[in-house]
Chimera marker file (.cmm) of the C-alpha trace (Angstrom):
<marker_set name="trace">
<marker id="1" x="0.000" y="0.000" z="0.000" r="1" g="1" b="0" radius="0.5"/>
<marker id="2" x="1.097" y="3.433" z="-0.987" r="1" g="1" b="0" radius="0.5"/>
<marker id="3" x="1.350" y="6.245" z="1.829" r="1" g="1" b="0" radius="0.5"/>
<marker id="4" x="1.868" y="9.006" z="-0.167" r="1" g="1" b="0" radius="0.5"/>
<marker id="5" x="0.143" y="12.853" z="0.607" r="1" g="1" b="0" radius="0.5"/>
<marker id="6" x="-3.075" y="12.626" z="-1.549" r="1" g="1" b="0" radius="0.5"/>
<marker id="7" x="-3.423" y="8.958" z="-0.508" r="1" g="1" b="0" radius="0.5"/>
<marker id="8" x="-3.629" y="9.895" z="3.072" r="1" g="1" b="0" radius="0.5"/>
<marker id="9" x="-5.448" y="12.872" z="2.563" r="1" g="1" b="0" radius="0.5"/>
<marker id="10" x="-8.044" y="10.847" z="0.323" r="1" g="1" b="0" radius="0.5"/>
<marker id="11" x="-8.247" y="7.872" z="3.496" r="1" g="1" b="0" radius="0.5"/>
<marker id="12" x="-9.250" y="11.697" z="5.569" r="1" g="1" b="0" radius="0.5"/>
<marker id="13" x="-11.984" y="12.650" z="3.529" r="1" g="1" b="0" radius="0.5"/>
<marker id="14" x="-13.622" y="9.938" z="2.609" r="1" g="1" b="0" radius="0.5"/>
<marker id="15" x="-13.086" y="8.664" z="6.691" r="1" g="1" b="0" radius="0.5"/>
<marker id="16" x="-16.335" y="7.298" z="8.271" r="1" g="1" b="0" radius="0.5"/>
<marker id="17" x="-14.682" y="6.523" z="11.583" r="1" g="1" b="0" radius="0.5"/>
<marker id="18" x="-12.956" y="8.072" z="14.149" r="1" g="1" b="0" radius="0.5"/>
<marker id="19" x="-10.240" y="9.282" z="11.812" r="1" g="1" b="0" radius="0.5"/>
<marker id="20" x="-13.141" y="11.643" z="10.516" r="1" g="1" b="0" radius="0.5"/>
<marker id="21" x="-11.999" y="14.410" z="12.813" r="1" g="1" b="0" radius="0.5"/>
<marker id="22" x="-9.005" y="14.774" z="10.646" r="1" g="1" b="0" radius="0.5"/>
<marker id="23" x="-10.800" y="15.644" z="7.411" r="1" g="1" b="0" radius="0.5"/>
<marker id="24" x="-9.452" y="19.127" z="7.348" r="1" g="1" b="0" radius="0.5"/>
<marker id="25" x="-5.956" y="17.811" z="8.004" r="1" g="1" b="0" radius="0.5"/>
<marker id="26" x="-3.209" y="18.630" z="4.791" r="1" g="1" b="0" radius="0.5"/>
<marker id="27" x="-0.460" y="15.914" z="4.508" r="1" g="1" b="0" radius="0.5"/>
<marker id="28" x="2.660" y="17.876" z="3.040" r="1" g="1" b="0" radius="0.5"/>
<marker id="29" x="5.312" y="14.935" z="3.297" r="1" g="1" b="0" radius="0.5"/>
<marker id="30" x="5.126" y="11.013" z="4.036" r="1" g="1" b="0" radius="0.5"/>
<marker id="31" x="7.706" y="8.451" z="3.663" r="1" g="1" b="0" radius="0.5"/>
<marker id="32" x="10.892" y="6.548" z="5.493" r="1" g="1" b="0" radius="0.5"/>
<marker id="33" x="9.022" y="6.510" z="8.654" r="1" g="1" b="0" radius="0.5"/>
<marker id="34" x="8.312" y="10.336" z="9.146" r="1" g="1" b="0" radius="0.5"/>
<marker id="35" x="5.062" y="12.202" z="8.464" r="1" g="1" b="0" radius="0.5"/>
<marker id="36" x="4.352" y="15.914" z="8.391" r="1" g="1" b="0" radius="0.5"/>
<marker id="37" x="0.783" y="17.737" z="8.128" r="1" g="1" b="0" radius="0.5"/>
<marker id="38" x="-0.680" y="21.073" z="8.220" r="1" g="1" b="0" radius="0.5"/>
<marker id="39" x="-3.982" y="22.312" z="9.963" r="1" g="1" b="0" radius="0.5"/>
<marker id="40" x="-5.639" y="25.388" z="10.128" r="1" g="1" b="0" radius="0.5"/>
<marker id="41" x="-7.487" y="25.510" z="14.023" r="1" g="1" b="0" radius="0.5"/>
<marker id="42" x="-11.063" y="26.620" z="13.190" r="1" g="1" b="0" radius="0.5"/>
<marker id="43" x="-13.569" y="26.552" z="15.900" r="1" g="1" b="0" radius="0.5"/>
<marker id="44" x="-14.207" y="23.020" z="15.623" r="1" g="1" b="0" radius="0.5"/>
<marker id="45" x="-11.027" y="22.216" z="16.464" r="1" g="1" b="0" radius="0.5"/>
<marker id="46" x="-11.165" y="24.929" z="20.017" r="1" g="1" b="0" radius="0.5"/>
<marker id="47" x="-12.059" y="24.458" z="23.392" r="1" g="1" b="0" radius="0.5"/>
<marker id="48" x="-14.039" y="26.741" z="25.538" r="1" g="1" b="0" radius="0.5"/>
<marker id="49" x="-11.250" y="29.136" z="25.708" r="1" g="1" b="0" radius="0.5"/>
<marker id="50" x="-10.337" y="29.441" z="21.879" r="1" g="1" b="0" radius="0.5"/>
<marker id="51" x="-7.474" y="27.344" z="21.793" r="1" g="1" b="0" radius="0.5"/>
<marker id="52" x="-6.268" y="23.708" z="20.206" r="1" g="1" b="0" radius="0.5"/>
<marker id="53" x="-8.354" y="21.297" z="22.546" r="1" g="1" b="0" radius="0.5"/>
<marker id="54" x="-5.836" y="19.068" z="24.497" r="1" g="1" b="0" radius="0.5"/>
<marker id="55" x="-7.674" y="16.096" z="23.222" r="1" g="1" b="0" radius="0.5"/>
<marker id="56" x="-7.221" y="16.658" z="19.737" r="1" g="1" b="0" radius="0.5"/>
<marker id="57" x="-3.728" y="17.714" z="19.964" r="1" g="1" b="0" radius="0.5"/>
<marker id="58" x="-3.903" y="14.302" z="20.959" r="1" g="1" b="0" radius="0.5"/>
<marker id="59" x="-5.090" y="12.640" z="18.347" r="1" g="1" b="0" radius="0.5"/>
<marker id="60" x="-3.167" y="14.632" z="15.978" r="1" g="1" b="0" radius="0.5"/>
<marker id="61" x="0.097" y="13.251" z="17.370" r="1" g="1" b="0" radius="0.5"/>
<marker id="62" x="-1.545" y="9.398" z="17.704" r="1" g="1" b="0" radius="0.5"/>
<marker id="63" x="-3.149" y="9.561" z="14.076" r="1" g="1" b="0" radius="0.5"/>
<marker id="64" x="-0.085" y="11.547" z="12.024" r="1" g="1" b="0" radius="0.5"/>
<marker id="65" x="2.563" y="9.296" z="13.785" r="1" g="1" b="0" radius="0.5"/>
<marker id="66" x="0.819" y="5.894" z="12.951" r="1" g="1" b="0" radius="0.5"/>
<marker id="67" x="0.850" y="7.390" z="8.678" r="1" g="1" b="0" radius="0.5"/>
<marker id="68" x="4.544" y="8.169" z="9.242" r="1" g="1" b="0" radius="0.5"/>
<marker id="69" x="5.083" y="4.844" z="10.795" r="1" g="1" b="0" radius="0.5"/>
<marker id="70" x="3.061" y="3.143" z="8.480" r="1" g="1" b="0" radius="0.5"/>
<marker id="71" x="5.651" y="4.644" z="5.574" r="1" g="1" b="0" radius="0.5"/>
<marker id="72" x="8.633" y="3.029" z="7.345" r="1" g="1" b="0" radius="0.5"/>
<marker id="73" x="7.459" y="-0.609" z="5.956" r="1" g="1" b="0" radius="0.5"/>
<marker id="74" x="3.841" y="-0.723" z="5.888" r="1" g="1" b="0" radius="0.5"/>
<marker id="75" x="2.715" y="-4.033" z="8.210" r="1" g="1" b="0" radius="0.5"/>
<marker id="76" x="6.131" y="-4.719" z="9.256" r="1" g="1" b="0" radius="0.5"/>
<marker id="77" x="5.632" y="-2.857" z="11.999" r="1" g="1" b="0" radius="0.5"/>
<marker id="78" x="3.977" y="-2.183" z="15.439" r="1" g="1" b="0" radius="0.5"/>
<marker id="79" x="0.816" y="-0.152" z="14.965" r="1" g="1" b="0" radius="0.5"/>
<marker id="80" x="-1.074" y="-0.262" z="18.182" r="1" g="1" b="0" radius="0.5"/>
<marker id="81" x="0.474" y="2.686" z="20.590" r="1" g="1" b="0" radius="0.5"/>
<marker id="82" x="1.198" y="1.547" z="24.064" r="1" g="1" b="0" radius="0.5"/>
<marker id="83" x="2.151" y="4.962" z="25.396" r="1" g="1" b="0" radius="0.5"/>
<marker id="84" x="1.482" y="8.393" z="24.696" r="1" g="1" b="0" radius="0.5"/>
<marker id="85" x="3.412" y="11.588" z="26.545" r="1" g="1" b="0" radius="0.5"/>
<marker id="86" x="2.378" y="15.264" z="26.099" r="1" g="1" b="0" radius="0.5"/>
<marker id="87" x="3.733" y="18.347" z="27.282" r="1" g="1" b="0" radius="0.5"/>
<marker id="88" x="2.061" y="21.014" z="26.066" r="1" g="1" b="0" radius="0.5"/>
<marker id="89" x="4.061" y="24.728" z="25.796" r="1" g="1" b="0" radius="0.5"/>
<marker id="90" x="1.886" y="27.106" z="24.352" r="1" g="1" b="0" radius="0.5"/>
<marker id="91" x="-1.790" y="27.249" z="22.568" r="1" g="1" b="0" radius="0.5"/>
<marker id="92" x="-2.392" y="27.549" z="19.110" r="1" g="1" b="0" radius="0.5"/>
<marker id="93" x="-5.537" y="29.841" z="18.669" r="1" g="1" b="0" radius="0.5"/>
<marker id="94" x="-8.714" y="29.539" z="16.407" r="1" g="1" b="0" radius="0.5"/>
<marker id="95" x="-7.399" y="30.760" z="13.057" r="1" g="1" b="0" radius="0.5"/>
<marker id="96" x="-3.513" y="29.913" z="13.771" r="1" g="1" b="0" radius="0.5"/>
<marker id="97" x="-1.666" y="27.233" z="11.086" r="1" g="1" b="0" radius="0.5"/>
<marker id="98" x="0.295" y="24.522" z="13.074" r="1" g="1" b="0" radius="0.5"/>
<marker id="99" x="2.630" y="21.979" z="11.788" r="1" g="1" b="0" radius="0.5"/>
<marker id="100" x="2.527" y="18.568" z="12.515" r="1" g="1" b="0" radius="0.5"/>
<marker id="101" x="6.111" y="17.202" z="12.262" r="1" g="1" b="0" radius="0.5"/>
<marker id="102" x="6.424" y="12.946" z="13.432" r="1" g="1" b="0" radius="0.5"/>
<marker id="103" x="9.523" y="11.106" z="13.011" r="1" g="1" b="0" radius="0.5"/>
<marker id="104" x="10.405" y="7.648" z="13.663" r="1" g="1" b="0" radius="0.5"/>
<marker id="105" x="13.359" y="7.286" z="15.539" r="1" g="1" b="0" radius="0.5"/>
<marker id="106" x="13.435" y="3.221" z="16.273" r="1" g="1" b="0" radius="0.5"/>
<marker id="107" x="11.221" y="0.051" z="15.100" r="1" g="1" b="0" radius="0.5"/>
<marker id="108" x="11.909" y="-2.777" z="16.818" r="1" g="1" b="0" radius="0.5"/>
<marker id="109" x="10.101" y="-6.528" z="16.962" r="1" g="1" b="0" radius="0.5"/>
<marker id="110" x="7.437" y="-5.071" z="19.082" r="1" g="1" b="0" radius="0.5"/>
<marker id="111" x="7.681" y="-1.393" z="19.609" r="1" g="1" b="0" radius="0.5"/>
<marker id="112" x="8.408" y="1.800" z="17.740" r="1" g="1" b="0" radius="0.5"/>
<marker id="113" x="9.240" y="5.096" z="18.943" r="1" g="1" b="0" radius="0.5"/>
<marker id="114" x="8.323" y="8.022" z="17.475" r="1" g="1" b="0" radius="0.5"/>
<marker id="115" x="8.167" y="11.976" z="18.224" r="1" g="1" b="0" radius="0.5"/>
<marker id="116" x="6.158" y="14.529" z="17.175" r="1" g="1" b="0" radius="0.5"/>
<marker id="117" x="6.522" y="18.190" z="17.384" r="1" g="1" b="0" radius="0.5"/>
<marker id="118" x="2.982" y="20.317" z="16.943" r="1" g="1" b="0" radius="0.5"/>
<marker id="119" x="4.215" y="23.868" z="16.268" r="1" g="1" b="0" radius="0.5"/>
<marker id="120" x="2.825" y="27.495" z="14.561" r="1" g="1" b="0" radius="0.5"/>
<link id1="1" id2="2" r="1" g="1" b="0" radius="0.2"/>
<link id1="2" id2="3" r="1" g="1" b="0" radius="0.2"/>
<link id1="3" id2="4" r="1" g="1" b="0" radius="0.2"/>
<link id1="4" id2="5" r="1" g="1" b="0" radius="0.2"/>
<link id1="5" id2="6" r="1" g="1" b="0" radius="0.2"/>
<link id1="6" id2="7" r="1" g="1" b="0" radius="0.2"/>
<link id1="7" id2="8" r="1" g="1" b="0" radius="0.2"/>
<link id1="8" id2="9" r="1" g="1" b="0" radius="0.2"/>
<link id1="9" id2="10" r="1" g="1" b="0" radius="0.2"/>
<link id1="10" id2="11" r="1" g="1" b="0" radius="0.2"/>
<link id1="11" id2="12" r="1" g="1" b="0" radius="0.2"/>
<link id1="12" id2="13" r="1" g="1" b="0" radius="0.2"/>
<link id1="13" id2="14" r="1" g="1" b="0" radius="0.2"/>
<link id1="14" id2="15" r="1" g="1" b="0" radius="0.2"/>
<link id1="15" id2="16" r="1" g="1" b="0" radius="0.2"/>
<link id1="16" id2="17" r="1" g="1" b="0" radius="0.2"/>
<link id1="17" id2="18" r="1" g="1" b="0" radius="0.2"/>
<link id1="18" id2="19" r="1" g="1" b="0" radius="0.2"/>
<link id1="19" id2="20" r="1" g="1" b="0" radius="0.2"/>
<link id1="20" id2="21" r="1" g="1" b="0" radius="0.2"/>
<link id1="21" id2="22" r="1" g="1" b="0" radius="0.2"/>
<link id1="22" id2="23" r="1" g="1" b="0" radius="0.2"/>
<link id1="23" id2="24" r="1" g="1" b="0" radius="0.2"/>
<link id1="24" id2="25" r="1" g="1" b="0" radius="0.2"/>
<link id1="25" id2="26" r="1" g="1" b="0" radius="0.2"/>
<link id1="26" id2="27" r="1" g="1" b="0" radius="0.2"/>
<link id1="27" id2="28" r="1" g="1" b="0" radius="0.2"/>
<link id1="28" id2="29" r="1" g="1" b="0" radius="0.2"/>
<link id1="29" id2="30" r="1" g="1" b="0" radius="0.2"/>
<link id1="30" id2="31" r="1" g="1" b="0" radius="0.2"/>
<link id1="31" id2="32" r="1" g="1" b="0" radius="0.2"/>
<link id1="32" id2="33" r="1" g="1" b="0" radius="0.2"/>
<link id1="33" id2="34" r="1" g="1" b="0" radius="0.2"/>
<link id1="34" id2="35" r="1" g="1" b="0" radius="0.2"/>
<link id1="35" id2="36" r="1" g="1" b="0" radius="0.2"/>
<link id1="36" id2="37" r="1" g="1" b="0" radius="0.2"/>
<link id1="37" id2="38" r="1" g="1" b="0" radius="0.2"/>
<link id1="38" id2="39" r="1" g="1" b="0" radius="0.2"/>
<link id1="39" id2="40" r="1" g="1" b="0" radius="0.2"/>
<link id1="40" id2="41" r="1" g="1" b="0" radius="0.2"/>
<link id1="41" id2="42" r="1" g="1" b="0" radius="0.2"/>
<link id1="42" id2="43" r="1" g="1" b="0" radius="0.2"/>
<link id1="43" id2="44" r="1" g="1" b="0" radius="0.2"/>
<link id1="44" id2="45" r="1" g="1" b="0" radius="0.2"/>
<link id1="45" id2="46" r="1" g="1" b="0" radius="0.2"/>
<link id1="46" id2="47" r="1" g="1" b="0" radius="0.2"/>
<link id1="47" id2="48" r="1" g="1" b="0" radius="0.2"/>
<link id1="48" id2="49" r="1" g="1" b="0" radius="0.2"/>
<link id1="49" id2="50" r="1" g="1" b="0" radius="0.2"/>
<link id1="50" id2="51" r="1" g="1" b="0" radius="0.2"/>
<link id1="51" id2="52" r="1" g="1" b="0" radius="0.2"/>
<link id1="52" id2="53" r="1" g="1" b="0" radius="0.2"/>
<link id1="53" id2="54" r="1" g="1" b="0" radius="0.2"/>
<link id1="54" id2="55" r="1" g="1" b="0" radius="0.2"/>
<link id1="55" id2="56" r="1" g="1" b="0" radius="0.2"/>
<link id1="56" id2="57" r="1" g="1" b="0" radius="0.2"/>
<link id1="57" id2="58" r="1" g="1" b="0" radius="0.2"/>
<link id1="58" id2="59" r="1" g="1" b="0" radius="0.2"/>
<link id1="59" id2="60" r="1" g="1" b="0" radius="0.2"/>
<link id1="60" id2="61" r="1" g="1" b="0" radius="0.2"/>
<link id1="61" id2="62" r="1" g="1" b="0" radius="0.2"/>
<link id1="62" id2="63" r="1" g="1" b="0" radius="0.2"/>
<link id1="63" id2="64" r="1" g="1" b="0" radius="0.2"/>
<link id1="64" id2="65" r="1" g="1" b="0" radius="0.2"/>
<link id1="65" id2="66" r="1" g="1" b="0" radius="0.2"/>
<link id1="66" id2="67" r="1" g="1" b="0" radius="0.2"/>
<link id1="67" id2="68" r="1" g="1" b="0" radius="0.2"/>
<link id1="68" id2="69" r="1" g="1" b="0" radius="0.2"/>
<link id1="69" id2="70" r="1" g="1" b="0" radius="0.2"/>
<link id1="70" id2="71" r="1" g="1" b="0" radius="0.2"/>
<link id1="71" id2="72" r="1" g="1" b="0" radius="0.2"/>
<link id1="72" id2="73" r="1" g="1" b="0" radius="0.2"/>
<link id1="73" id2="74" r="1" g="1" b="0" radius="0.2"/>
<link id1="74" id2="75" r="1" g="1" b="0" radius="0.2"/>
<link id1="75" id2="76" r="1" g="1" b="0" radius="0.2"/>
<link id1="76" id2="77" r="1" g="1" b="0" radius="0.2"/>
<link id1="77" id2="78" r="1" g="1" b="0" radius="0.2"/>
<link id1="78" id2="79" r="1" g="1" b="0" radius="0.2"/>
<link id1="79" id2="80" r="1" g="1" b="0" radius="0.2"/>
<link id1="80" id2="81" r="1" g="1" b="0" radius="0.2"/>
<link id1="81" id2="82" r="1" g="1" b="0" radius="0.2"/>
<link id1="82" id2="83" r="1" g="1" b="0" radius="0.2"/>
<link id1="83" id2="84" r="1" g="1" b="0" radius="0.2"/>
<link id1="84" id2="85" r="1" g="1" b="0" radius="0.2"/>
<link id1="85" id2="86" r="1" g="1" b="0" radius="0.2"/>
<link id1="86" id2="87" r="1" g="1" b="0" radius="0.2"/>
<link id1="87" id2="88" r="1" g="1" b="0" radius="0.2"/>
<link id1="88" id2="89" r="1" g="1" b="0" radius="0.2"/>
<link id1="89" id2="90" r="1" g="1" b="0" radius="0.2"/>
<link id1="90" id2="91" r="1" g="1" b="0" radius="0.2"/>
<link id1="91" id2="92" r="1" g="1" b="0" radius="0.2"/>
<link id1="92" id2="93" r="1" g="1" b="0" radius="0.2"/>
<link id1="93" id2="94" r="1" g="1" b="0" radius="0.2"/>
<link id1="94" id2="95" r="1" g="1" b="0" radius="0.2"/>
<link id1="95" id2="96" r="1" g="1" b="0" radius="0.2"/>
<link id1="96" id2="97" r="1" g="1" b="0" radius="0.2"/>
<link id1="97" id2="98" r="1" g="1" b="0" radius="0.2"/>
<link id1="98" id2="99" r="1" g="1" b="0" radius="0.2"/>
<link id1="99" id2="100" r="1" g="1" b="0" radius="0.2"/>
<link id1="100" id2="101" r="1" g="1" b="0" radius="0.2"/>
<link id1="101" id2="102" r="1" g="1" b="0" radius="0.2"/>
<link id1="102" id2="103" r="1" g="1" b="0" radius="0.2"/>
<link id1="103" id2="104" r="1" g="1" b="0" radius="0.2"/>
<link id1="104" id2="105" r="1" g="1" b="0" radius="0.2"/>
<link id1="105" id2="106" r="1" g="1" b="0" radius="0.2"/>
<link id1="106" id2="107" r="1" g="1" b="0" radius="0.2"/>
<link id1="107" id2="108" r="1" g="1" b="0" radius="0.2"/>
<link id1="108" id2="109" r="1" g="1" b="0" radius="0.2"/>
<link id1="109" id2="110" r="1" g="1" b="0" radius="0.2"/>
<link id1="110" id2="111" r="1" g="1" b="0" radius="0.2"/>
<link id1="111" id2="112" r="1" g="1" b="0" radius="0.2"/>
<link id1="112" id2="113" r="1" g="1" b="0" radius="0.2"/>
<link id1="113" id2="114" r="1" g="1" b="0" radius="0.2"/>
<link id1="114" id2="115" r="1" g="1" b="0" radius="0.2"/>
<link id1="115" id2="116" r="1" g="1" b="0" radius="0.2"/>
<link id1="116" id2="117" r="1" g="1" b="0" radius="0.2"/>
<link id1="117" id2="118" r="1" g="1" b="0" radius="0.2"/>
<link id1="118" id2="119" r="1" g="1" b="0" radius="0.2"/>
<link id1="119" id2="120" r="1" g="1" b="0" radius="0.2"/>
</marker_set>
């Protein structure tokens, strides 16, 4: 299977699960284990106070590091995560662009490690 930008972004769009909620997400590079995506925070995407809800930032970093990950060697690989840290430095604002930015930096048998920067 190819993970290339518009095959991603196609899988979005046409999502009728979970992965729905990324829709509005633009893939800008995919392949050798490292993904990165664009998104443009509209109120959808805010909590109560106008910023990036905690929950999807979330999701952003489970959902673009799994594509990434899935570039490495498609279904030679682990692809359930077991752990998932945040820290989170400063909010991104209704109307504010952020970048997405996952690399792989190990696969083993039965885990891979990845990071993932969200930044405007």
């Amino acid at each position: 299977m190819a993970f290339t930008p518009s095959h991603v972004m196609n899988l979005l769009k046409s999502a009728k699960t979970f992965d729905k909620v990324l829709e509005k997400v633009k893939i800008i590079s995919i392949g050798n284990g490292n993904c990165t995506a664009e998104l443009k925070i509209s109120e959808e995407h805010s909590n109560v106070m106008g910023g990036l809800h905690g929950g999807l930032s979330a999701t952003l970093v489970d959902m673009i590091s799994t594509y990434g990950l899935f570039s490495h060697k498609y279904g030679e690989v682990p692809s359930v995560s077991v752990d998932l840290h945040t820290t989170f430095m400063k909010a991104a604002r209704v109307g504010d662009i952020i970048e997405i930015d996952s690399k792989t930096v190990r696969v083993g048998k039965n885990l891979a490690f990845l990071e993932v920067l969200i930044k405007k």
